[in-house]
N, C-alpha and C positions, 0 to 999 in steps of 0.2 A: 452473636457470641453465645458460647454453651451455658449451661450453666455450670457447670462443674469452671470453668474459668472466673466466671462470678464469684463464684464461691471461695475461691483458692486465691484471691487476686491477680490473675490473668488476664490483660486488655481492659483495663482501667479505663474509665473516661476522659482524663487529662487534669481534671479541673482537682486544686487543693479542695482538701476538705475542713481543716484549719488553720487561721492564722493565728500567727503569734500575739498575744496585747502587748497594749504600749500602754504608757502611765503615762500620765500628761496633768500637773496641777493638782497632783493626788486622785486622782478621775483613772480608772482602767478600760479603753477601747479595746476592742477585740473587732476586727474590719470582718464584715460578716456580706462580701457583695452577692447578689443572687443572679442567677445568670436567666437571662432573657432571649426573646427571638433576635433582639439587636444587640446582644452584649452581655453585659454587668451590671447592674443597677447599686448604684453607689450606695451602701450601708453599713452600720455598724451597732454593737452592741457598747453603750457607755454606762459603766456601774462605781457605785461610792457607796460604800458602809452597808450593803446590801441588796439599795437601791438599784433598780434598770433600767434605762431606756433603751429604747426600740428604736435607731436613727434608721429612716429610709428617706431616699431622693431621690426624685425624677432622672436625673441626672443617669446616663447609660454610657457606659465605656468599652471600646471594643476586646481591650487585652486586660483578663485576668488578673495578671499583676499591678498593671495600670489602676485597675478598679481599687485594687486593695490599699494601695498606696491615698489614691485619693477620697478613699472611706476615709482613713486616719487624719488627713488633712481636712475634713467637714468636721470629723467629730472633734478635734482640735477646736475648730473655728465653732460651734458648739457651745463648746467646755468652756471658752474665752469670754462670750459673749452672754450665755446667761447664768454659768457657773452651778450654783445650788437650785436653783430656780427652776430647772430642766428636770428638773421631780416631781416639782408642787403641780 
């Protein structure tokens, strides 16, 4: 690919570059998956009152949107399970 198409947005990679957040329990996820030699590696960004975490998982999915979907469902299951605690 040229560069001048780089540049211009001509011949894109395919891949989103962001997702939308979801709120969940007052908690905002932002599905953040990284893409691998096998996939997607399931992750997300989970933030409250300023706080961050850094969700990543083993876990690798073949289709992009798949991934993205089931980053929000781990960081869901996350946010349920240790809630504030996921800080300290």
């Amino acid at each position: 690919m040229s560069i001048l198409k780089r540049l211009f947005g001509g011949g894109g990679s395919g891949t989103k570059t962001e997702a939308e957040a979801t709120d969940h329990n007052g908690f905002s996820i932002v599905p953040n998956p990284q893409k691998e030699a096998g996939g997607w590696r399931v992750g997300a960004r989970i933030e409250k009152g300023g706080k961050v975490h850094q969700l990543i998982r083993a876990d690798t999915i073949q289709d992009q949107d798949q991934a993205i979907e089931a980053s929000v469902r781990k960081a869901k299951q996350v946010i349920d399970e240790q809630g504030e605690r996921l800080f300290g």
